[in-house]
N, C-alpha and C positions, 0 to 999 in steps of 0.2 A: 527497312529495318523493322525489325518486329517491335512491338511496344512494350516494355517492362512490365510487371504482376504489379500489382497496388500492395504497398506495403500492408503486410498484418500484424500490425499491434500484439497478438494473441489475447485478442479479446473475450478468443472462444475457450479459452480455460478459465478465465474467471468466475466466478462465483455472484458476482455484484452485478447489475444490470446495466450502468455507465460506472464511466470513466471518473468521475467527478466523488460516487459516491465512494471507491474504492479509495479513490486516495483519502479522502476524510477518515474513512475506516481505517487508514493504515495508519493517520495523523491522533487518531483517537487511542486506538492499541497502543500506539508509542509515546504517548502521553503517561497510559496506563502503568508501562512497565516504570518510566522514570520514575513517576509517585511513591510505587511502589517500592522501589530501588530506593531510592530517599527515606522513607519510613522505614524500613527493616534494615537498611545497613549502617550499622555506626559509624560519625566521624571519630578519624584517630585511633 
């Protein structure tokens, strides 16, 4: 039986160097938008 390909993540289109940092960054931006979403939209 031939052996499977090693999954790829597509690590080769990111922009960030690891894995780790990219999700922080994603964890940070979505931070950002809530904040901001909270300050500028009124309740009610």
């Amino acid at each position: 039986m031939s052996e499977q390909p090693k999954f790829n993540r597509g690590t080769a289109l990111s922009i960030f160097k690891s894995d780790r940092f990219e999700d922080i960054m994603a964890l940070l931006i979505s931070l950002a938008i809530v904040i901001i979403v909270v300050v500028l939209v009124p309740i009610g």
